[in-house]
C-alpha positions in Angstrom: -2.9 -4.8 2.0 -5.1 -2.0 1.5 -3.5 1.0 3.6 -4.2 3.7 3.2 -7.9 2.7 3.5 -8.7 6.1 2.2 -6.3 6.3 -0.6 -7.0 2.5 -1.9 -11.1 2.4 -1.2 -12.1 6.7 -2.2 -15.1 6.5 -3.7 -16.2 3.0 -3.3 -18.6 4.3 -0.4 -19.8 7.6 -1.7 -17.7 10.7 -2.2 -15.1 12.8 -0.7 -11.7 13.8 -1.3 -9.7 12.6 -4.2 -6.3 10.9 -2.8 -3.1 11.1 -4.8 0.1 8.5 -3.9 2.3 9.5 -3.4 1.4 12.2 -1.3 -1.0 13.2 1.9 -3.6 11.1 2.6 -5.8 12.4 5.9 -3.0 14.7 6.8 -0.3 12.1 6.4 2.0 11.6 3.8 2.5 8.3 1.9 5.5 7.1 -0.1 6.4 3.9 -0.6 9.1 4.7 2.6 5.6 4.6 4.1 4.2 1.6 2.8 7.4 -0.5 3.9 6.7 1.1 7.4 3.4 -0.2 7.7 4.0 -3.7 6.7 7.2 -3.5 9.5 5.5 -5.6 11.8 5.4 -8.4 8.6 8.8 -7.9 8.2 9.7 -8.3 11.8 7.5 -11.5 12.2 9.7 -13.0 9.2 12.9 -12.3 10.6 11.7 -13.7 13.5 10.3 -17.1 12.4 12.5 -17.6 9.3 8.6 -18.4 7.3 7.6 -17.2 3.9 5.3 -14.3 3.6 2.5 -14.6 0.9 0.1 -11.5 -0.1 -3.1 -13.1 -0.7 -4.6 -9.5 -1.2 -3.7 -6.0 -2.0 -5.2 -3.4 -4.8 -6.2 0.2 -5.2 -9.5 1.3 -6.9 -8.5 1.9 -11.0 -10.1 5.7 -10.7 -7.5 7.4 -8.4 -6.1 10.3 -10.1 -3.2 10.9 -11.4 -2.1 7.0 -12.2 -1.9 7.1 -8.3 -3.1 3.2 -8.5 -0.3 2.3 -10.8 2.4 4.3 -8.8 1.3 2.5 -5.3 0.9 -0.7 -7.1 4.6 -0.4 -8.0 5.9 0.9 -4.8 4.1 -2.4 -3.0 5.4 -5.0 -5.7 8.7 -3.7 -5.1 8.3 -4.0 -1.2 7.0 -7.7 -2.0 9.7 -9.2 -4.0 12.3 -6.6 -2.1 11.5 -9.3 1.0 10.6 -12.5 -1.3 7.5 -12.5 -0.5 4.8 -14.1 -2.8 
């Protein structure tokens, strides 16, 4: 889970805007209302098949400002073991 690419991965390939979570990331905002969003179509494939979700991957790079990491960190955690996911 790295969405939004440009929040989790600015400055990994040179330099450009500096991201903050919450908050707009290429003209769109991002919450954790927006994180749950994105993963929907987990959710729905779950509810679906009755299976167990794991999240093998998911990070943010340590140098967004702000404590941004840590604050979208958080918000995904809490999506995670909100649906039991591992």
């Amino acid at each position: 889970m790295y969405l939004p690419h440009a929040f989790t991965h600015q400055g990994v390939h040179g330099t450009g805007p500096a991201y903050q979570y919450p908050g707009m990331i290429e003209g769109k905002p991002w919450d954790k209302a927006q994180l749950e969003a994105a993963l929907q179509p987990v959710i729905e494939f779950q509810r679906a098949y009755g299976v167990h979700i794991y999240i093998g991957e998911f990070s943010a790079i340590r140098w967004a400002p702000d404590d941004s990491a840590y604050r979208y960190l958080s918000d995904l955690i809490a999506i995670f073991e909100a649906h039991d996911w591992d």
